[in-house]
LUMKE-565616 format. One line per 10 residues: their letters; for each residue x, y, z of C-alpha. Coordinates in nm, 3 decimals. Layout:
N
a	X:Y:Z  ...
% end
This chain:
160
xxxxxxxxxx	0.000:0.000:0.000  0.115:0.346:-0.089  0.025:0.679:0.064  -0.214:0.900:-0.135  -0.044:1.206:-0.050  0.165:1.351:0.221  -0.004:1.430:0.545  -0.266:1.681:0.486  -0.088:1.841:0.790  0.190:1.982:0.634
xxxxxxxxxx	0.006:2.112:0.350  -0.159:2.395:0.581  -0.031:2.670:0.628  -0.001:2.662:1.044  -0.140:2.334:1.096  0.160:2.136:1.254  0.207:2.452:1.482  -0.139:2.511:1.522  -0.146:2.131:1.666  0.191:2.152:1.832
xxxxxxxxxx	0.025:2.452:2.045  -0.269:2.233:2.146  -0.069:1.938:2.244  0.189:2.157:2.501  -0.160:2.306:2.613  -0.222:1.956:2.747  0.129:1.832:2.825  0.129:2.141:3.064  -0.192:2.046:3.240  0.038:1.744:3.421
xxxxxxxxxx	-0.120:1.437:3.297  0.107:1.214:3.306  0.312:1.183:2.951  0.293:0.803:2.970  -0.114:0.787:3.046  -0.162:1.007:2.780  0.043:0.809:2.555  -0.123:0.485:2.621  -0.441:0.665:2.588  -0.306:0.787:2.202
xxxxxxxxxx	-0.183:0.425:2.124  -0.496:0.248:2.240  -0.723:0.506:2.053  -0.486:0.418:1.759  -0.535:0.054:1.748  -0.920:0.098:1.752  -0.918:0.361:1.439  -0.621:0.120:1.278  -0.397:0.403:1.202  -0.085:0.237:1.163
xxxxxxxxxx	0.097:0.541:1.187  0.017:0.646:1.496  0.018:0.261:1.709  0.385:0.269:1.603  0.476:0.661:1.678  0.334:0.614:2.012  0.435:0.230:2.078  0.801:0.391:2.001  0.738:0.721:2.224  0.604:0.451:2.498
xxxxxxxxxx	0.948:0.272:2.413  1.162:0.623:2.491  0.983:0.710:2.797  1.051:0.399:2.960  0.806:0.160:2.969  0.853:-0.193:2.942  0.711:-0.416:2.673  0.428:-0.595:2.881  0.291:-0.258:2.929  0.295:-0.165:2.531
xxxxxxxxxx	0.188:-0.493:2.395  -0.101:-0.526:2.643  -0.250:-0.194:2.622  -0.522:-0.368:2.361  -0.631:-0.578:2.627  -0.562:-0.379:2.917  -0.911:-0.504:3.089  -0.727:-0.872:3.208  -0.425:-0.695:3.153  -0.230:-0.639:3.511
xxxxxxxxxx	-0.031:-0.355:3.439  -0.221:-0.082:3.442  -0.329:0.148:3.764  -0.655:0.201:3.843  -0.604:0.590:3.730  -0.490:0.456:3.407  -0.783:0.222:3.356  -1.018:0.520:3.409  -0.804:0.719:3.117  -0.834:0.441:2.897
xxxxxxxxxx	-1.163:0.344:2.951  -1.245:0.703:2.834  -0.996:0.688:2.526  -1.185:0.378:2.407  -1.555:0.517:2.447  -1.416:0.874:2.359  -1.325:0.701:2.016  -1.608:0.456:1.963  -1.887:0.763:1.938  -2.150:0.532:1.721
xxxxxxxxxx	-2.103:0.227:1.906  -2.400:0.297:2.194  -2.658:0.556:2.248  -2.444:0.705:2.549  -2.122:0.698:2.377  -1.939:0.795:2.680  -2.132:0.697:2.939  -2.203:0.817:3.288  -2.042:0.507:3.435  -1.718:0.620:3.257
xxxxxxxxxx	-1.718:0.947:3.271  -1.762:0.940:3.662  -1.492:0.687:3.675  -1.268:0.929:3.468  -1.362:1.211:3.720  -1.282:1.027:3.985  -0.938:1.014:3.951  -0.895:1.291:3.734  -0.939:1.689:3.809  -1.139:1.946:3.548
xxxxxxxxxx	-0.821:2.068:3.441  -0.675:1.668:3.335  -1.040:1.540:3.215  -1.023:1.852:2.965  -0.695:1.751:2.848  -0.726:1.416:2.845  -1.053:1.460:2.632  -0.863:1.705:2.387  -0.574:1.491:2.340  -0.802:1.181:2.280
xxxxxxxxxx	-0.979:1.416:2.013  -0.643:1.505:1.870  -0.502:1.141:1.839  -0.866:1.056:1.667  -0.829:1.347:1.415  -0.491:1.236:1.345  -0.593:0.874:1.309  -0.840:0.956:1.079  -0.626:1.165:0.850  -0.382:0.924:0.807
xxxxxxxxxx	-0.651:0.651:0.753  -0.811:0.923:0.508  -0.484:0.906:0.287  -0.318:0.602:0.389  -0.013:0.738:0.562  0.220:0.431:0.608  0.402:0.337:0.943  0.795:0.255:0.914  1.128:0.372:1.054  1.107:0.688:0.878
xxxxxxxxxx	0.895:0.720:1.166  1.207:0.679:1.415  1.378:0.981:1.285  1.070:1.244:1.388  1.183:1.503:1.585  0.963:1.464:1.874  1.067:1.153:1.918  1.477:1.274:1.944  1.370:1.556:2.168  1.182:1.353:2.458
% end
């Protein structure tokens, strides 16, 4: 499979810095870098952007974490890795990204759950950053941006 075009992204005139802007917005909040990574990689693997489950598998990689934790973030219900805190974040990246599969697509059950262990200040940038690693999933799924070790030489990952 080929790409249809280069990432719309860097077509547009201030996109990249546009989104660069949002995402230190919610880096500063203090959400943890590694929940909301495992939040962007699980979100990933539903949409099936490529792309983005091996950017943030590899970003997961650089901060630290250890394979288990990577590898078992698709099933991290019977997975035992994960904190209860992290649960809750994932839980909402999942329903967060699954809008037309219920009614309630985030549901009170996991939004309280979310709340819970999360402040206003972290639910608002968790919920941003889940919308910004769905919009960038669906781009890439839009024109087939490919996955690769191109991938390994993007700045942000050198600068971590």
């Amino acid at each position: 499979m080929q790409p249809r075009m280069k990432n719309p992204a860097t077509y547009l005139p201030g996109a990249l810095e546009a989104i660069h802007a949002i995402h230190q917005a919610i880096v500063k909040v203090g959400v943890p870098r590694v929940t909301l990574e495992l939040t962007n990689l699980r979100a990933s693997q539903i949409n099936g952007c490529s792309v983005c489950v091996d950017i943030h598998s590899r970003v997961l990689r650089k901060l630290g974490e250890k394979d288990e934790r990577i590898f078992g973030v698709s099933a991290w219900r019977e997975a035992p890795y994960y904190s209860e805190k992290e649960r809750a974040a994932l839980a909402l990246a999942e329903a967060a990204s699954r809008l037309s599969d219920r009614a309630d697509a985030v549901s009170d059950e996991v939004w309280n759950e979310a709340a819970r262990h999360y402040n206003e200040a972290e639910l608002s940038a968790l919920v941003t950053s889940i919308g910004l690693i769905n919009m960038f999933n669906r781009i890439n799924a839009a024109t087939r941006q490919m996955g690769g070790e191109w991938i390994a030489q993007l700045p942000a990952l050198k600068n971590l």
